[in-house]
C-alpha angles and dihedrals in degrees: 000000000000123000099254090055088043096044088047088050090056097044087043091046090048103047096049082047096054085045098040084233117153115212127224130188140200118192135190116156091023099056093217085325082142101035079052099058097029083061094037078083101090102230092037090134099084088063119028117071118177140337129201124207107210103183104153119032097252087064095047084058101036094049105022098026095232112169120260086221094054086052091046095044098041107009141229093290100051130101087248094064087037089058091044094050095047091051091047093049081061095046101054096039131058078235114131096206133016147184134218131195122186128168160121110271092170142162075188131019110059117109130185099285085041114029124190097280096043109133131167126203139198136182130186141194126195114270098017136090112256125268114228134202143179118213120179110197136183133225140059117323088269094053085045095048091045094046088049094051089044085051088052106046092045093048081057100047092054086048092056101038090061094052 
């Protein structure tokens, strides 16, 4: 793992440390990327709880209960999948906060509205409505997958921070 993966695991770890907040995760593009990094930090155990890895929609709505309707109106790639999917991930976890990445890293299945790079982004606290975010990134399907997970750990960091 590369420093700046390894230097972003140790902020994240103690911060939720320092806060008693348990991390989920709910992954789609990055097949457990995040979940990966977040446990790289020895000790990561007293702060990540769970992560889910959603690749295909009938696990987004078997394990996160996100609605197939929300998948058939937006998509799997669309903030409101994104928001359902970080809420979910609460829901079905004794986790306090959690992050989801879903997207399309390519080299094929983008289109115009969603090209190759799209990604979408929620995080959730308990308690509080989800926080979504699109992201369009450039590069091969690794570049795309590592900035995503980048996106999403420091998008946590700074949530947590400001609890």
């Amino acid at each position: 793992m590369d420093a700046d993966l390894v230097e972003l695991s140790q902020a994240l770890g103690s911060a939720c440390l320092q806060r008693r907040l348990l991390i989920a995760t709910a992954e789609s593009c990055t097949g457990g990327w995040a979940a990966q990094v977040i446990t790289h930090t020895v000790g990561s155990s007293a702060w990540f709880e769970r992560g889910f890895v959603t690749y295909a929609n009938e696990a987004k709505v078997d394990m996160l209960g996100v609605r197939p309707e929300t998948l058939a109106k937006f998509g799997a790639v669309s903030l409101e999948t994104a928001a359902e999917m970080a809420t979910g991930a609460l829901k079905n976890s004794k986790a306090m906060i959690s992050l989801t990445i879903t997207g399309i890293a390519g080299p094929t299945g983008g289109s115009p509205g969603k090209p190759v790079g799209t990604v979408c982004f929620g995080w959730c606290r308990t308690g509080a409505a989800a926080e979504t975010e699109v992201q369009v990134f450039s590069g091969d399907r690794e570049a795309i997958r590592r900035l995503a997970v980048v996106h999403a750990l420091r998008g946590l960091l700074l949530r947590v921070d400001t609890r």
